[in-house]
N, C-alpha and C positions, 0 to 999 in steps of 0.2 A: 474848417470854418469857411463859409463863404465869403464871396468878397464884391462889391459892384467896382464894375466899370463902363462909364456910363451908366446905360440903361440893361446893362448884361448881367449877369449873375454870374459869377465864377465858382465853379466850385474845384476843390483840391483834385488833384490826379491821385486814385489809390490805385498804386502796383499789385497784383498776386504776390505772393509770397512765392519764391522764385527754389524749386530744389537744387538745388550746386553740389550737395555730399557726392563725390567722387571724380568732380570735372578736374580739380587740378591731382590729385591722383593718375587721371587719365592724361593729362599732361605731360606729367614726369616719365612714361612710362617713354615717351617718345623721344628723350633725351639723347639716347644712346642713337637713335636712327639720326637724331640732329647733330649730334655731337656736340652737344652744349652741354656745361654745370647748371646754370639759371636763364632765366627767360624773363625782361623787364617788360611790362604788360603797361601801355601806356595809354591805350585805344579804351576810352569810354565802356565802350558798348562790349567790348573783350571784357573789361574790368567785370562790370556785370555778370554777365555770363560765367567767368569762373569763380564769382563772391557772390552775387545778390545785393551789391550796394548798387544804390540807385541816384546817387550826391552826383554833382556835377563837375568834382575835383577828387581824382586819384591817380594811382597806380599802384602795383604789385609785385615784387619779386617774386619768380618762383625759384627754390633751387631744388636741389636732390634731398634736402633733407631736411625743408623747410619753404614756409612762406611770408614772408613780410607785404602787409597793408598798410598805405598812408593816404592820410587824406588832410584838410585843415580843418582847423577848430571848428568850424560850423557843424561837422559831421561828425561829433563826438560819440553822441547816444546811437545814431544809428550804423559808425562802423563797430561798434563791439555790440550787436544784434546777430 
């Protein structure tokens, strides 16, 4: 939906639909060279990049044999997308 400001017309920012299947996959794989169990992903724009959310508020654990997403209630509908 649009919106004015001023005399500007705003309109919504639409993202592409972002493909992620395999990026934390490719992640884990490097584990063993790091020598880590999990990698706590704090950084926006990393979040992105290995999920596809696009909220303004998360982070992510990775581990060897799992991944936990959090974000706050605002982003309900669009973290489980």
């Amino acid at each position: 939906m649009a919106s004015m400001v001023g005399s500007m017309t705003v309109l919504p920012a639409e993202f592409p639909a972002m493909d992620v299947a395999g990026r934390i996959a490719r992640l884990r794989e490097r584990f063993d060279d790091l020598q880590c169990d999990a990698v706590l992903v704090t950084n926006l724009v990393s979040v992105r990049y290995l999920t596809g959310f696009t909220g303004s508020a998360a982070f992510l654990v990775v581990s060897r044999d799992g991944a936990t997403f959090t974000t706050d209630g605002r982003y309900g509908i669009q973290s489980h997308q």
